[in-house]
N, C-alpha and C positions, 0 to 999 in steps of 0.2 A: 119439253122438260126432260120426259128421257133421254134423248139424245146430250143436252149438258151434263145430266147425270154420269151416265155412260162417258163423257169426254173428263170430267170430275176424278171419274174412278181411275180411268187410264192414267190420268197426269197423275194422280196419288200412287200408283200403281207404278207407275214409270220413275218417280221418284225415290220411293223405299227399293226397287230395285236397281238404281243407277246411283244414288247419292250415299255416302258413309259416314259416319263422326270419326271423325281424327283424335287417336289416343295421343297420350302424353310422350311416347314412345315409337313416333312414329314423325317419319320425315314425309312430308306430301310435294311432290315436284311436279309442275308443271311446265308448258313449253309454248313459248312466244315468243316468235320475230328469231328463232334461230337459236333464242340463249333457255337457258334450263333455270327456272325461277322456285321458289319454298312460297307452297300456300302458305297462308296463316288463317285461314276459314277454319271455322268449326267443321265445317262439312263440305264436301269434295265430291266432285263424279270420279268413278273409280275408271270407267275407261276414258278418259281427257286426265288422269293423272296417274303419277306412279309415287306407290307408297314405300317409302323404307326405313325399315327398322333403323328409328336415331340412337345406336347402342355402339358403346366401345367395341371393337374387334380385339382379341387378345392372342396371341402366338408368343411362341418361341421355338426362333427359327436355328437350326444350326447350318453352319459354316465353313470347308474344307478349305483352306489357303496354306499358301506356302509363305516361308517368312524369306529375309534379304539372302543365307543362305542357303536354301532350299529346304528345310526341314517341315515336315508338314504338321499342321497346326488345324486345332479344332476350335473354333469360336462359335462359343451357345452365348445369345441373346435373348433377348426378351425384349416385345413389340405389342404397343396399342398403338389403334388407330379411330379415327372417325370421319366419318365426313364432315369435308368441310364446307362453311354453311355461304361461301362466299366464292365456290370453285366447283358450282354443282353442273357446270358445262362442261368441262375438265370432266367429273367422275362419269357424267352420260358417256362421256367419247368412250373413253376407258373401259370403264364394265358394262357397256349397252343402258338400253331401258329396260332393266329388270332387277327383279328385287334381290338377285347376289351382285349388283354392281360396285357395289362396295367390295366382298370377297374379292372379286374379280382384281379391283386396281391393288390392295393389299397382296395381292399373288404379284403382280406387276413390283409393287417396293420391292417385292423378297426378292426377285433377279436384279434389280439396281443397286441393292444394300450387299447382295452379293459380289458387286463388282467393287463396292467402297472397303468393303473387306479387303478382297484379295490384294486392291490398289495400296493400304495400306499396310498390310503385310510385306508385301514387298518390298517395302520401303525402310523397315524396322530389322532387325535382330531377335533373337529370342528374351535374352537380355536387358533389350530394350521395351518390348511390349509389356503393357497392364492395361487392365481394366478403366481404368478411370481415364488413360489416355486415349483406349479404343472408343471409349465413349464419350469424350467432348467430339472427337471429327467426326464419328459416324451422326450425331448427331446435329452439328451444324452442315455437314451433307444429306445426312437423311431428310430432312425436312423441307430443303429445297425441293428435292426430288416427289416427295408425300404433293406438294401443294401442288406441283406439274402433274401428278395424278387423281388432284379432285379431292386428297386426303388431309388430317391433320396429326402425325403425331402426337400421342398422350405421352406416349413414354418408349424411351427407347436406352437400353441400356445393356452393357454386355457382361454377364454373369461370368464367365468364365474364360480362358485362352488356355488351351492344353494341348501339347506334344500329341501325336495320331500315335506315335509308335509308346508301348506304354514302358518299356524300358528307358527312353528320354526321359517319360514324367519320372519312373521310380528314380532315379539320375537327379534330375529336378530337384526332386524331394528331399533324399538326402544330401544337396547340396545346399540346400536352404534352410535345411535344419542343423548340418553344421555352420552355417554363418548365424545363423540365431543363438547356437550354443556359444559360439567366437565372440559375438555384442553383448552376449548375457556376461561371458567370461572379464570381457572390459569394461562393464557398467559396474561390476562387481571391484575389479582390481582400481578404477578412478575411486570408488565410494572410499574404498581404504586409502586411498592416496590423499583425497580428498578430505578426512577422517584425519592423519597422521598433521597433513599440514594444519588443520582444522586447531588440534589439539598445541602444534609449534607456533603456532601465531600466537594461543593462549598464555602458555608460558612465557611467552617475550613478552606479552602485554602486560601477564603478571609481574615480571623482572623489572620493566620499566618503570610499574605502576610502584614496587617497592622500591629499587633506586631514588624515585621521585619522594616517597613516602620520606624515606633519610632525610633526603635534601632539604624536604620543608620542615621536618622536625628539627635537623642542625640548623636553618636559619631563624624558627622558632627559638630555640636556646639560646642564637647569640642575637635576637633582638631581648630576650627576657633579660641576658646578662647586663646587655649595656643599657637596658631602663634600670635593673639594679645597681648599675654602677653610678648611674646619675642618682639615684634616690641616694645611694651611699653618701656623694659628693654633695648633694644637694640637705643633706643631713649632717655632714662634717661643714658644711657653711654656716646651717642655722644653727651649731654648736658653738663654732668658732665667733660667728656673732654676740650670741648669747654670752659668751664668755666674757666678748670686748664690750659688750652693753653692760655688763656685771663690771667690769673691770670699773670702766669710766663712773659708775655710780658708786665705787668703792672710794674710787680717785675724788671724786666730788666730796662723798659724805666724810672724807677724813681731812680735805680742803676747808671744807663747813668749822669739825673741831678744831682743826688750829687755828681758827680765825676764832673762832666761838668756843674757847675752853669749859665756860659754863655750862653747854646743852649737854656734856658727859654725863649730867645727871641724869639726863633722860633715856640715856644709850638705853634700848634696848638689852643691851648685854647685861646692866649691871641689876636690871629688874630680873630678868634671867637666874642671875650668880640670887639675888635675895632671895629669889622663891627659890629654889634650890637650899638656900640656907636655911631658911622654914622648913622645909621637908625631912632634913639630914638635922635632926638636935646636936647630937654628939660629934658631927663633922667638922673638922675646922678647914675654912676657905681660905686661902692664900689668893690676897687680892691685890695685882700689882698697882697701887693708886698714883698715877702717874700719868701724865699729861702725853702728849706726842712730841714736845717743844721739850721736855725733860723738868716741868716745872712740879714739884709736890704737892700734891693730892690738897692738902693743908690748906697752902696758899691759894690754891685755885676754888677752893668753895669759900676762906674768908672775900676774896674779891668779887665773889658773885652774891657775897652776902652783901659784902658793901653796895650794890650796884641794886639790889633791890628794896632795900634799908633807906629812909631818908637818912641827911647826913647829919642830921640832932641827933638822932637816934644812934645812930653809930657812931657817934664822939660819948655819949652815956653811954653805952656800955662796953666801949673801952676804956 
């Protein structure tokens, strides 16, 4: 029993001393069959493994190159990296088996990124380099190069490019701010141009728009006119009608008395002429009693007497 005891104690003992919990922050490698493998145990023997901090690396490296004609140029970047969790055979070769192997291949990028520099400097003008240009190629080169070393860029981008000599930058400087002054000077002088035609096009639209305004008020007036001219004519029709309708029932109603001497008693006109003589006591009316046919007045009510009268009667009292 003591003796298992005692072999108990050793293995618990041999354990708390050889075994570790793996933090959150922390890459565990091990090695089998030649390739460099990521525990994922909680817990690890620390000598059959190598621990490395899984944390971004961050630099920023600067840069000496010459451009296409030879002026020399300063390029500050800025560089994260990490290991990559799929090229940890790669980082072993590179940084050994030890816990700056990562530092170690990041030292390794900076002389590779050094040479993507100077290569594209080279190649460029002063003129022609920027920022944003430096930094799509070094970064579709940088990254090939990162993964050949076990790495992955986070981020790689270049903050600056500047003249070594500082009389080129101050040169730079103000040539760049009189072109800025020259762009401000034309944004300014288009605005007014832009402004003046702005304002020319208005007044033609307005010109237009009154021209036009005339046009349809004079064709307004001469539709008004010639619907007045039809109402007028169309009004001189129903007069002239009216007049031939009047006529013909004048032409009729005096057709009627010479055919019909008698119904003169009835005229209208002559109840007229009476009540008028009622009204005026002292007037005297001048009434021409005469027929259309020229026959007197006289003879023309005795034959309508006869004609109503039986003819006994009108032989007694003649």
């Amino acid at each position: 029993m003591l003796i298992t005891a005692l072999i108990l104690a050793a293995l618990i003992l041999f354990l708390l001393f050889e075994y570790r919990v793996k933090t959150p922050d922390q890459l565990i490698l091990r090695e089998r069959k030649g390739l460099v493998l990521a525990r994922t145990t909680r817990f690890y023997p620390r000598h059959f493994s190598l621990a490395l901090p899984a944390v971004v690396y961050s630099s920023k490296p600067e840069y000496t190159a010459e451009s296409k004609s030879r002026l020399p140029l300063r390029f500050k970047l800025a560089l994260s990296v990490a290991p990559a969790g799929d090229q940890l055979t790669r980082l072993v070769r590179v940084g050994g088996w030890n816990r700056e192997a990562v530092e170690k291949a990041a030292a390794e990028l900076h002389v590779l990124l050094l040479g993507r520099v100077r290569a594209f400097a080279e190649t460029h003008e002063l003129e022609e380099l920027s920022s944003e240009k430096a930094s799509g190629q070094l970064n579709e080169k940088g990254r090939q190069d990162a993964v050949s070393l076990g790495l992955e860029i986070v981020n790689l981008s270049v903050q600056s490019i500047d003249p070594v000599d500082p009389e080129i930058s101050k040169a730079l400087q103000q040539r760049e701010t009189a072109r800025l002054m020259e762009e401000s000077e034309k944004t300014t002088q288009n605005a007014r141009i832009a402004a003046v035609r702005a304002r020319v096009a208005a007044e033609k639209d307005i010109a237009r728009m009154e021209h036009e305004l005339v046009l349809h008020r004079q064709a307004l007036a001469e539709k008004e006119a010639e619907a007045q001219a039809r109402l007028d004519l169309q009004q001189t029709r129903d007069e002239l009608e009216r007049r031939r309708l009047k006529l013909e029932f004048e032409n009729q109603e005096a057709e009627i008395f010479r055919n019909n001497p008698e119904l003169l008693l009835l005229s209208p006109q002559l109840t007229q002429l009476a009540e008028a003589s009622q009204q005026l006591k002292n007037a005297r009316t001048v009434v021409s009693l005469s027929d259309p046919t020229g026959q007197p007045l006289a003879e023309v009510l005795l034959g309508l007497v006869d004609k109503l009268l039986p003819k006994s009667s009108s032989k007694d009292k003649s």
